[in-house]
C-alpha positions as CSV (number, residue, x, y, z in Angstrom):
1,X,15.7,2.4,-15.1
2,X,14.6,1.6,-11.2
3,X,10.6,2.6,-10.7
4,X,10.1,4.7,-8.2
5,X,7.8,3.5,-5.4
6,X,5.3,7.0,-4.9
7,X,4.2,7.1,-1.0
8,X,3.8,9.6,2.1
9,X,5.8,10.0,4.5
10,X,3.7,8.4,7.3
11,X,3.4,5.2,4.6
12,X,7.3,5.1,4.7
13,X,7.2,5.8,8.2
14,X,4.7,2.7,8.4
15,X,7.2,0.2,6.2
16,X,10.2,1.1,8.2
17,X,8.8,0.1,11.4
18,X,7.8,-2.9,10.3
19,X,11.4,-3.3,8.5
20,X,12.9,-3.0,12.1
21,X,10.1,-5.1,13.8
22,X,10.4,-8.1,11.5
23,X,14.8,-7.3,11.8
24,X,13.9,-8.1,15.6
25,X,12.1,-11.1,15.0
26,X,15.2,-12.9,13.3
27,X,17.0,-14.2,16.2
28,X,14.2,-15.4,18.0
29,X,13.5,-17.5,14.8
30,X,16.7,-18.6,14.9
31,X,16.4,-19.9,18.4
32,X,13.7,-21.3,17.4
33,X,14.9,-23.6,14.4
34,X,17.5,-24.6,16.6
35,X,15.4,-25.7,19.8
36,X,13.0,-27.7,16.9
37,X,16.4,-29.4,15.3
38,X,17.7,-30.6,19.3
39,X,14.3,-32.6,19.2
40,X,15.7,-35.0,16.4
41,X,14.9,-36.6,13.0
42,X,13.7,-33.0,10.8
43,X,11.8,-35.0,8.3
44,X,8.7,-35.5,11.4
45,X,9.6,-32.2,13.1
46,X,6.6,-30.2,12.4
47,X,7.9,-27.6,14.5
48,X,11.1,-27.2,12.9
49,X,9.2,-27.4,9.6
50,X,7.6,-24.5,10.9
51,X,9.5,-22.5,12.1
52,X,11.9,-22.7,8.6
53,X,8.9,-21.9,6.9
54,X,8.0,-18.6,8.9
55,X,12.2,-17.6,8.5
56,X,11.1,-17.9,4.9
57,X,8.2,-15.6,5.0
58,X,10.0,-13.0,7.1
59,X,12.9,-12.8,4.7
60,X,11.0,-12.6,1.9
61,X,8.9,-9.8,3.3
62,X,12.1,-7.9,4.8
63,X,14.1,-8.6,1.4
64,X,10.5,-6.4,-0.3
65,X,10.4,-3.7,2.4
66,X,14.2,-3.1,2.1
67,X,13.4,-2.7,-1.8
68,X,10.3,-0.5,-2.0
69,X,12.1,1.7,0.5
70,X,15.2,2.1,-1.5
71,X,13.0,3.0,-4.3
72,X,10.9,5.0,-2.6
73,X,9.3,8.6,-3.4
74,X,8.5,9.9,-0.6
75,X,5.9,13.0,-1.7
76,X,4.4,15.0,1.2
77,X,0.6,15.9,0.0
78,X,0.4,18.7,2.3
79,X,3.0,20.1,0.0
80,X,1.7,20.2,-3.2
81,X,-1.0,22.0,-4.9
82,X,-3.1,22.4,-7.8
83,X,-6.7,21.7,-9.8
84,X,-6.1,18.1,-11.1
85,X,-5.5,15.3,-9.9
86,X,-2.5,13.1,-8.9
87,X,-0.7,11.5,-6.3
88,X,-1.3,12.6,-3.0
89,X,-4.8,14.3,-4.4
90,X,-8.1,13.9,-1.8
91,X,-10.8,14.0,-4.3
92,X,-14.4,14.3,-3.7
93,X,-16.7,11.8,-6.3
94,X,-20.2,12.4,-7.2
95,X,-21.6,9.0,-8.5
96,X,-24.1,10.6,-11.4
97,X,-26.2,7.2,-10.4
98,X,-27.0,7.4,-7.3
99,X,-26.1,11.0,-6.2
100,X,-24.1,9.6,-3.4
101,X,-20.7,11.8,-2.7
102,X,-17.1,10.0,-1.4
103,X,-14.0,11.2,-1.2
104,X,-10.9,9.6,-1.3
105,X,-6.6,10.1,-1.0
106,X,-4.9,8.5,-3.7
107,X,-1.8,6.8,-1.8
108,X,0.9,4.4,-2.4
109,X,-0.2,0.6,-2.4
110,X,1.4,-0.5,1.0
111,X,-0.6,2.1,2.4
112,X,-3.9,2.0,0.9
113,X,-6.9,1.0,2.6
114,X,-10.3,2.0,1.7
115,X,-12.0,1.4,5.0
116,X,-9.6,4.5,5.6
117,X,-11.4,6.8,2.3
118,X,-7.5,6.2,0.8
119,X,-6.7,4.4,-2.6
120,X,-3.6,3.3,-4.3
121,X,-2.2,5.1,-7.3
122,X,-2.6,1.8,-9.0
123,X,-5.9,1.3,-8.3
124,X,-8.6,1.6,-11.6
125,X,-10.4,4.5,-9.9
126,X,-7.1,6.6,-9.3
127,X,-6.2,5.9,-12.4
128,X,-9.1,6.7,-14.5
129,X,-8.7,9.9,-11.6
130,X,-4.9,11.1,-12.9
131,X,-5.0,14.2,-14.9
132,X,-8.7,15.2,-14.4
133,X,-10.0,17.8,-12.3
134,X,-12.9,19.5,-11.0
135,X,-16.7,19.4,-13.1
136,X,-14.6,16.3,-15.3
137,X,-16.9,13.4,-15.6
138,X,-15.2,9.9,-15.4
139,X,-16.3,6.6,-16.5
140,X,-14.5,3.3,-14.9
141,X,-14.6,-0.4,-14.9
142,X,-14.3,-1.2,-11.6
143,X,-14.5,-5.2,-10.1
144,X,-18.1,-4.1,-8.5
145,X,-19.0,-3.1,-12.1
146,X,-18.7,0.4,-14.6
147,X,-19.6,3.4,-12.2
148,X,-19.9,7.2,-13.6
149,X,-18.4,10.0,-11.5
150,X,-18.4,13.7,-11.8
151,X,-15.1,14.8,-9.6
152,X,-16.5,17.2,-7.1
153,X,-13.3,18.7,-6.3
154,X,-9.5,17.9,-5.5
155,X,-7.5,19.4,-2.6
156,X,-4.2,18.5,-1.6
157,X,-4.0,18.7,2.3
């Protein structure tokens, strides 16, 4: 069975733009393997080297995009509803340690970024967060060390 890839629609927005933008790129990497091979003996062409290795990298990447989008879920949060949490879920932490309040989304990976207040669905705190919902107390291992939470509340918006 094919996983589904959970995201928003402005995170599948995001992956095919940069799907099309890296699509561009391809012929001006061509051009540019083939300017490097006019300039002679490939075993010393660092720029040939270079630019193969970049074709590499963009493939690569556009060969992942094109996957993750074909599996992709796309789930709307404005759209859903309800007291606990899951995917698409801003939820508002209490840390019981320090009294200090944050709030975060919980997002697909590709577009997760905490600087932002939005977490991946894979992420230890989102999933310690799945299923719970508002007065719940939650206990993680997170890479900063264990941190208690009481969840606040959860919105969907």
């Amino acid at each position: 069975m094919v996983e589904k890839v959970p995201m928003t629609p402005r995170g599948a927005e995001k992956l095919k733009e940069e799907l099309a933008r890296l699509k561009e790129e391809r012929p001006k990497i061509s051009r540019e393997i083939g300017v490097a091979r006019e300039h002679g003996d490939l075993s010393e062409n660092a720029e040939y080297h270079a630019a193969k290795e970049r074709q590499g990298m963009v493939e690569a990447r556009i060969k992942d995009l094109e996957d993750k989008i074909s599996r992709a879920e796309v789930i709307d949060p404005a759209s859903l509803s309800g007291d606990k949490v899951r995917f698409g879920a801003t939820v508002t932490l209490l840390n019981v340690e320090n009294d200090e309040e944050s709030t975060y989304q919980i997002i697909g990976a590709d577009e997760a970024d905490l600087n932002q207040g939005t977490i991946s669905i894979s992420a230890p705190l989102a999933r310690a967060l799945i299923g719970k919902e508002a007065g719940d107390e939650v206990k993680v291992q997170l890479p900063g060390g264990a941190r208690h939470y009481e969840i606040v509340s959860v919105e969907f918006r």
